[in-house]
C-alpha positions in Angstrom: 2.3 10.0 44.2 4.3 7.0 44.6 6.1 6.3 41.4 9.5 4.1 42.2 7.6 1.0 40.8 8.5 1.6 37.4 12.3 2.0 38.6 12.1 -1.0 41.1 9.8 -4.1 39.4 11.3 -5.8 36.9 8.8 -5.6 34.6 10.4 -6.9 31.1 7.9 -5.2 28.3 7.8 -2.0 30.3 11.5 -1.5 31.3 14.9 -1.4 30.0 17.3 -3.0 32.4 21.2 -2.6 32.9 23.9 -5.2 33.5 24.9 -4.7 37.4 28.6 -5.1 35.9 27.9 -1.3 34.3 25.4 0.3 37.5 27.4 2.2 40.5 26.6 1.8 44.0 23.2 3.5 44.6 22.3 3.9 41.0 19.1 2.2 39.3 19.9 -0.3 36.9 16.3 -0.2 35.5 14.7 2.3 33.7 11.0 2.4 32.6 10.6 2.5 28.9 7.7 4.0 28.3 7.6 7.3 31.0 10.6 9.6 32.3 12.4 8.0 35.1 12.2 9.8 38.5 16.0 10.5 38.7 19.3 11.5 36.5 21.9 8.0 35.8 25.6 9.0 35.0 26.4 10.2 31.5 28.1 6.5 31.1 25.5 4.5 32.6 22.8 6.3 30.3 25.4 5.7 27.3 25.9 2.1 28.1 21.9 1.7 27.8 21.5 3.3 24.6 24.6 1.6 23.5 23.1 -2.1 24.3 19.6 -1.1 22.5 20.8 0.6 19.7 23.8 -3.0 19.0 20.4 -5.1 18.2 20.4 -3.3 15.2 21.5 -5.3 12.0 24.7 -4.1 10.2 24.2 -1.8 7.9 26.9 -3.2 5.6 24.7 -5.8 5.5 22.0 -4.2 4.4 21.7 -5.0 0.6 18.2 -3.5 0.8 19.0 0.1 1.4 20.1 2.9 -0.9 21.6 5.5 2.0 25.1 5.4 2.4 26.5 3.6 5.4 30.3 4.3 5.1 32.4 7.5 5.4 35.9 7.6 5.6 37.7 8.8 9.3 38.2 12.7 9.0 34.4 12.7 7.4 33.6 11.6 11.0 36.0 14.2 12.6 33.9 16.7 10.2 30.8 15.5 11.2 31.5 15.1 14.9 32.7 19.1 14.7 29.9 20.6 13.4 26.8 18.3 14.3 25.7 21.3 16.3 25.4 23.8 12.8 21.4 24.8 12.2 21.1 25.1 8.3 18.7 27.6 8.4 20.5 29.7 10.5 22.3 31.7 7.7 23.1 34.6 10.0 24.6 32.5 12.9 26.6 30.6 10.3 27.2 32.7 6.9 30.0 30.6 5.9 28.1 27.1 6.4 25.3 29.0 4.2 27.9 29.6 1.6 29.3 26.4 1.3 25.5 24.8 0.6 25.4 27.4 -2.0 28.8 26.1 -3.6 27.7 23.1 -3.6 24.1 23.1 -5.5 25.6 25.3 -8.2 28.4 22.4 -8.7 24.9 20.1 -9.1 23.4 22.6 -11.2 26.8 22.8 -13.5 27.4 18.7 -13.3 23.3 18.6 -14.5 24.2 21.1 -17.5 22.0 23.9 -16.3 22.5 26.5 -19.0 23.6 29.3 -16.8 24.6 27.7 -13.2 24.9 31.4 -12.3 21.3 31.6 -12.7 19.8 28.3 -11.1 18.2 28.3 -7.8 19.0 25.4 -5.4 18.6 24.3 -1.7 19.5 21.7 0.2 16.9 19.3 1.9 16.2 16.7 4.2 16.6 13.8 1.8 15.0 13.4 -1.6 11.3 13.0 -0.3 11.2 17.2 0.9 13.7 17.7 -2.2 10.7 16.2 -4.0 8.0 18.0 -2.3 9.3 21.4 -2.9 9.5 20.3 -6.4 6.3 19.2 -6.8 5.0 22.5 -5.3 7.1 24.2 -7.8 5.7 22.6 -10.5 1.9 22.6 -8.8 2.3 26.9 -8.0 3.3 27.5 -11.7 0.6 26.0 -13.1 -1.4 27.7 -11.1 -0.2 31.1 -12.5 -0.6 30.6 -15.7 -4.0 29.0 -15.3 -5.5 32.6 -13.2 -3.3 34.5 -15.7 -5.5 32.7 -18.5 -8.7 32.8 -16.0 -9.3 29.6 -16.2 -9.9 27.5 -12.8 -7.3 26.3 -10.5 -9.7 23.6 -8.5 -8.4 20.0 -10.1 -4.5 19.7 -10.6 -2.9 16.4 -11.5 0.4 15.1 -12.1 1.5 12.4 -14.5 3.8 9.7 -13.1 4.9 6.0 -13.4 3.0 3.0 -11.0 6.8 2.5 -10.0 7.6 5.8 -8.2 9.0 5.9 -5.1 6.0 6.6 -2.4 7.7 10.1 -1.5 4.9 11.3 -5.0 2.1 9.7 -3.5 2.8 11.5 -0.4 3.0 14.8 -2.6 -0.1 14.3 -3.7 -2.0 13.2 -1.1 -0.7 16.3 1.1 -1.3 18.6 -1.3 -3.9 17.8 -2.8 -2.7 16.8 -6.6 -4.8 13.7 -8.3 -2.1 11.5 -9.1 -2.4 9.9 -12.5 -0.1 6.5 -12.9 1.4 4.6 -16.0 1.1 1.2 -15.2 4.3 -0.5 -16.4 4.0 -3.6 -18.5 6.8 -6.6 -19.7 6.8 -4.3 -22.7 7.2 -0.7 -21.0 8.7 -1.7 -17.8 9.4 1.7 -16.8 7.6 4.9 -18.3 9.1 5.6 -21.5 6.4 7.8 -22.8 4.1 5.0 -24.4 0.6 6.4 -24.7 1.3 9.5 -22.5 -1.2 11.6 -24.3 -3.9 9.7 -22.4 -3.0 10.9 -19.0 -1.8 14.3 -19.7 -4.2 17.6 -20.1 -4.9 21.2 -19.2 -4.8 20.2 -15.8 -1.5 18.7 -15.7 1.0 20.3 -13.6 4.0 18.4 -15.0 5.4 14.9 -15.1 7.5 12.9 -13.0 10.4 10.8 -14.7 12.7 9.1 -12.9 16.7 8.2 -12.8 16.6 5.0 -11.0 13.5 3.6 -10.5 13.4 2.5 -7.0 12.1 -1.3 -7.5 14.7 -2.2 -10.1 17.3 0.3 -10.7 16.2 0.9 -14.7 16.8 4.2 -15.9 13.5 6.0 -17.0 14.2 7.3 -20.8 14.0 11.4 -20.0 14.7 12.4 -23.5 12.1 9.6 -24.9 9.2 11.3 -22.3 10.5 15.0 -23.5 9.9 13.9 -26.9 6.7 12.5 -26.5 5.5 16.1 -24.5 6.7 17.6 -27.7 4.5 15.9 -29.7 1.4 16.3 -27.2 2.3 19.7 -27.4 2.4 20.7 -31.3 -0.8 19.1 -31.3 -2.7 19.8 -28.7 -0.7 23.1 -27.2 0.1 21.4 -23.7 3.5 22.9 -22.4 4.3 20.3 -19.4 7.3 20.7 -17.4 9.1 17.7 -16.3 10.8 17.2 -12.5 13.6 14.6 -12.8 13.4 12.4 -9.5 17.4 11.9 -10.0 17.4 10.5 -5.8 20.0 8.0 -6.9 20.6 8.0 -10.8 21.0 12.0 -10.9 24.9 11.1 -8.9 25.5 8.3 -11.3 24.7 8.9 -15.0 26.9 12.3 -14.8 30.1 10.0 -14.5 29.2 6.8 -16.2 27.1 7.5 -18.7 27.6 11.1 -19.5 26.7 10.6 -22.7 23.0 9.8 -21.4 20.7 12.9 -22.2 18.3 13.9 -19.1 18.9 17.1 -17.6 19.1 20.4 -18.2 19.9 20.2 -21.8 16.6 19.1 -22.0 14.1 22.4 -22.1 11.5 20.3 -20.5 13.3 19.6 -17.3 12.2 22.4 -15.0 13.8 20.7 -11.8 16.1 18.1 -10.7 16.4 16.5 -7.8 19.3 14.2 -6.2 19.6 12.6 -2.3 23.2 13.2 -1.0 22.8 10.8 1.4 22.3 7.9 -1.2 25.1 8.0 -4.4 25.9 11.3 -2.9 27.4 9.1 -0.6 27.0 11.4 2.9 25.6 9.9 6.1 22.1 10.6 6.2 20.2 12.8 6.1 20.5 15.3 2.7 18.9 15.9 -0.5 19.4 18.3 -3.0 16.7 20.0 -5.5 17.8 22.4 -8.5 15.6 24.7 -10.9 17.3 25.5 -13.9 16.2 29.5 -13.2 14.3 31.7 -11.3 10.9 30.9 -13.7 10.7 27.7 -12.9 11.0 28.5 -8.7 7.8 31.0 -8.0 9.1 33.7 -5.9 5.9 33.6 -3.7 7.2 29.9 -2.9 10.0 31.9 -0.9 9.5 32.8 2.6 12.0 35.9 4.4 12.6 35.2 8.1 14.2 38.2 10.1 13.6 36.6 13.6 17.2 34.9 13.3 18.7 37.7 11.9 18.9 39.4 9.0 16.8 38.9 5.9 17.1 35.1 4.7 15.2 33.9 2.2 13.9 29.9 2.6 12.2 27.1 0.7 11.4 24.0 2.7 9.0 22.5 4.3 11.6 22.1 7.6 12.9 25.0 9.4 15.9 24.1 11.9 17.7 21.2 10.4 21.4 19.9 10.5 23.7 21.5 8.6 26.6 19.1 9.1 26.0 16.7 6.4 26.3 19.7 3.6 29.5 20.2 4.9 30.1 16.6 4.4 29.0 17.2 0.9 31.1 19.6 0.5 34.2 17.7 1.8 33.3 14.8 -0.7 32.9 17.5 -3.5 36.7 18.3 -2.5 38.0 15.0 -1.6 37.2 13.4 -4.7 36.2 15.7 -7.6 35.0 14.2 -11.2 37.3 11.6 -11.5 37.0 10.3 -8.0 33.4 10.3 -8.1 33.5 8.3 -11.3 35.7 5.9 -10.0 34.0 5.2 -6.7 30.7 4.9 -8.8 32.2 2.7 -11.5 33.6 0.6 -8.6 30.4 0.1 -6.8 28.8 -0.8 -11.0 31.6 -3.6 -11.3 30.0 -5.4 -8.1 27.1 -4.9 -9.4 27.2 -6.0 -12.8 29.4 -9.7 -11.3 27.1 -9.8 -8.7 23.9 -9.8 -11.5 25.8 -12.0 -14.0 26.7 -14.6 -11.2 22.9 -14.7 -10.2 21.5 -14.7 -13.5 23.5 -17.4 -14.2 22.0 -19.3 -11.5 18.8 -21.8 -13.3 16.8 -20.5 -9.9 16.9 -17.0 -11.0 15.6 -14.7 -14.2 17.0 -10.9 -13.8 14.7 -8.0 -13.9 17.9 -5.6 -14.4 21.4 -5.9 -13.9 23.0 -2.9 -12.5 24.2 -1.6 -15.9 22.0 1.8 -14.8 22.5 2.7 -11.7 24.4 0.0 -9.3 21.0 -1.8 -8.7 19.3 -5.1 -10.0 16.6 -6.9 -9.6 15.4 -11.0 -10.3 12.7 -13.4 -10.4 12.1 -17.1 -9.5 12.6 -18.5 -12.7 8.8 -19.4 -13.7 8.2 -23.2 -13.3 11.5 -23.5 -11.2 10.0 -24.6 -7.4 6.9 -25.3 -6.3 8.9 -25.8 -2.8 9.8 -21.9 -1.8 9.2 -18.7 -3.0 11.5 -15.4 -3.0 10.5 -14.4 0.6 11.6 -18.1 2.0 15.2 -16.8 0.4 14.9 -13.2 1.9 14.3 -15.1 5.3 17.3 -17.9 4.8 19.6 -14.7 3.8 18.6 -12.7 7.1 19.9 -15.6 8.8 23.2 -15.0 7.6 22.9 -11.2 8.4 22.1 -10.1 4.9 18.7 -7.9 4.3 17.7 -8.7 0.8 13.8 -7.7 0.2 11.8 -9.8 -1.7 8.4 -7.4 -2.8 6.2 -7.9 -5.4 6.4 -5.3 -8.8 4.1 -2.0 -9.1 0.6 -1.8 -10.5 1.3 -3.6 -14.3 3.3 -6.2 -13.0 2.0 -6.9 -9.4 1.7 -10.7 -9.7 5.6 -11.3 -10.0 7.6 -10.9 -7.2 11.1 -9.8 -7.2 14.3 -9.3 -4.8 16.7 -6.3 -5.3 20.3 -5.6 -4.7 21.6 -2.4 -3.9 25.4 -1.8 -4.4 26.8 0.9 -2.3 30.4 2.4 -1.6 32.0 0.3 0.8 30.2 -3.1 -0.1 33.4 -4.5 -1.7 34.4 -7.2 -4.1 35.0 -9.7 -1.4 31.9 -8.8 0.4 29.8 -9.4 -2.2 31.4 -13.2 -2.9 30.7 -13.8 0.9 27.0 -13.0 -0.3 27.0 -15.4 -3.4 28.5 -18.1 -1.4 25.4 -17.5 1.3 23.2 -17.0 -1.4 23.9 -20.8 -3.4 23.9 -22.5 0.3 20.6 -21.3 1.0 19.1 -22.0 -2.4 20.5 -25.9 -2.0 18.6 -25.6 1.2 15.5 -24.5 -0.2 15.9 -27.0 -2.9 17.1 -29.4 -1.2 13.5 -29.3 1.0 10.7 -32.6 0.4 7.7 -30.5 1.0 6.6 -27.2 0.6 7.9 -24.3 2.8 4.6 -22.5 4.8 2.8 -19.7 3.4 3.8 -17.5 5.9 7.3 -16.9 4.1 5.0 -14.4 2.3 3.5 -12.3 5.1 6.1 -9.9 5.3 6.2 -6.9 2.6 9.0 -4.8 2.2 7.8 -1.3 1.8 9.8 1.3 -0.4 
């Protein structure tokens, strides 16, 4: 069968074409998009046609939107670029790279005040969604137990969580098969605070999801105040419910800045903890961690031993090969930066935050949600009444303009008729960078107001999705 066609037409929606300046005598300088191409290119012609793809990419600097770390300093990169080719799950192939991960969740397990560190069980994940997964699961197989140690039926678990959480939980319990039971958040209880919890909890309840950092306004959810309220549910109606701390970005941020902020391990209630490396962490991505404070709250049966790569290794995940570069990267940062320097990188990235959040709530436009005073995240409103000329996704359009990716999204269940944008302050987005933004952000919002008719609708068609 004839197939040089797709290599010869220029067909614009079904190939990928190459500026002649970069082809070689002979060579293609089209390449189908959608099927193999008949022949090999040269390692630099194939490079320079990722490389032109890949540049239409915004900046990630840019990207105000996103919590995953976009910036690692120079011998993180030499780090990475050495040992990109490391399998995590390989333990046998590489002990020491196995060690280090194990160094590195018992420093989580000692920063979250587990009461023996010694005796915590940890792994390493991709990202905070498996980290919460395997969590979950946790929390879902030792209910379980204790309901056929009872004999009582196992058929209709459920677990209690905010309408904010991040869509990683409705993922858990859609997969596996978990009736999820949501808080709606209100003006009063923006967050889930343990207000009327004794409604949604019973003997079915496998545990309850509170979170460090909830995802659509950076609030802290009140851990203690939930562990309290379980208390009470408890003495009277003899429920003992576990509670899995989603700490993705707050569990790498309240150990330095507000220490003083009880929500770990020193609460008995907090069965598991989860963090995501890759996000306040600050590694590239991918990496998550997930901690139990001991081997009761981590089912053995949970754990799988594979000999087939040698030896015996015990595993927990729901991936099997996956990099192990970036916990090395952890590890490095562990190193390169310790207590202090984590505190100060964090407290740095909460002064942007907190003059980025003043400047803009001091704008009449604007009414803050939060103001980074949590974790170095904040979210406003259109003041109510303000325009009847643009709305918060005509801004989130004017800003992408200028290269900066601000979402504009509308609240969780509770609160679903306001819509908000959020900032996210990372490492790297700097002082300076952030008054380029406020200068963009006033000259688009004289634009808008400066407008003599209503912007169209279709400002509103695009969601962000968490």
């Amino acid at each position: 069968m004839n197939r040089s066609h797709r290599t010869s037409a220029h067909e614009p929606d079904t190939t990928v074409e190459l500026n002649p300046i970069f082809s070689r005598p002979g060579e293609s300088s089209i390449f189908p998009r959608f099927t193999l191409p008949d022949g090999e290119s040269l390692p630099s012609t194939a490079y320079q046609v990722v490389h032109d793809e890949a540049m239409l990419d915004g900046n990630s600097r840019l990207n105000l939107a996103t919590f995953v770390g976009t910036w690692m300093e120079s011998e993180a990169s030499k780090l990475y670029s050495e040992t990109f080719d490391k399998n995590m799950i390989d333990k046998d192939e590489y002990p020491q790279t196995a060690l280090i991960e194990t160094r590195c969740w018992r420093m989580l397990a000692d920063l979250w005040n587990a009461p023996d560190p010694a005796k915590a069980i940890g792994t390493s994940t991709i990202g905070s969604s498996e980290a919460c997964m395997l969590g979950g699961l946790a929390l879902k197989r030792r209910w379980q137990h204790a309901r056929r140690a009872a004999g009582q039926s196992t058929d209709k678990p459920n677990l209690v969580l905010s309408s904010a959480v991040q869509v990683c939980w409705e993922k858990f319990c859609n997969y596996w098969d978990v009736e999820a039971r949501y808080v709606p958040v209100s003006k009063e209880h923006p967050v889930l605070d343990g207000y009327e919890l004794d409604k949604y909890v019973d003997e079915n309840t496998i545990g309850v999801v509170a979170i460090m950092g909830v995802t659509y306004t950076g609030a802290y959810e009140p851990i203690e105040k939930i562990s309290e309220a379980l208390d009470e549910i408890q003495a009277q109606r003899g429920l003992d419910i576990a509670i899995h701390v989603d700490g993705a970005s707050g569990a790498m941020i309240a150990p330095f800045l507000q220490p003083e902020t009880v929500w770990d391990f020193r609460l008995a209630r907090v069965a598991s903890i989860n963090t995501s490396g890759h996000k306040y962490g600050l590694v590239y991505p991918g990496l998550g961690w997930v901690i139990w404070r001991d081997e009761e709250a981590l089912p053995e049966d949970l754990v799988f031993h594979v000999s087939y790569l040698g030896g015996n290794m015990p595993t927990f995940a729901l991936n099997f090969s996956r990099p192990g570069a970036q916990v090395l990267l952890q590890y490095y940062l562990f190193l390169r930066l310790g207590y202090e320097g984590y505190k100060a990188v964090q407290a740095t990235s909460q002064d942007v935050a907190l003059y980025l959040s003043n400047e803009i709530g001091a704008m009449e436009s604007f009414t803050l949600w939060s103001n980074g005073s949590d974790i170095p995240v904040f979210a406003w409103q259109l003041t109510d009444g303000y325009t009847d000329k643009w709305n918060l996704h005509h801004l989130s359009e004017r800003l992408r303009m200028n290269g900066w990716l601000v979402p504009a999204y509308p609240l969780p269940e509770g609160l679903s008729e306001i819509t908000v944008q959020r900032i996210v302050v990372r490492n790297g987005f700097t002082r300076d960078l952030a008054s380029s933004f406020l200068r963009d952000l006033k000259k688009e919002v004289a634009y808008l107001d400066g407008l003599t008719a209503p912007m169209p609708a279709g400002g509103q068609t695009q969601a962000f999705h968490h």
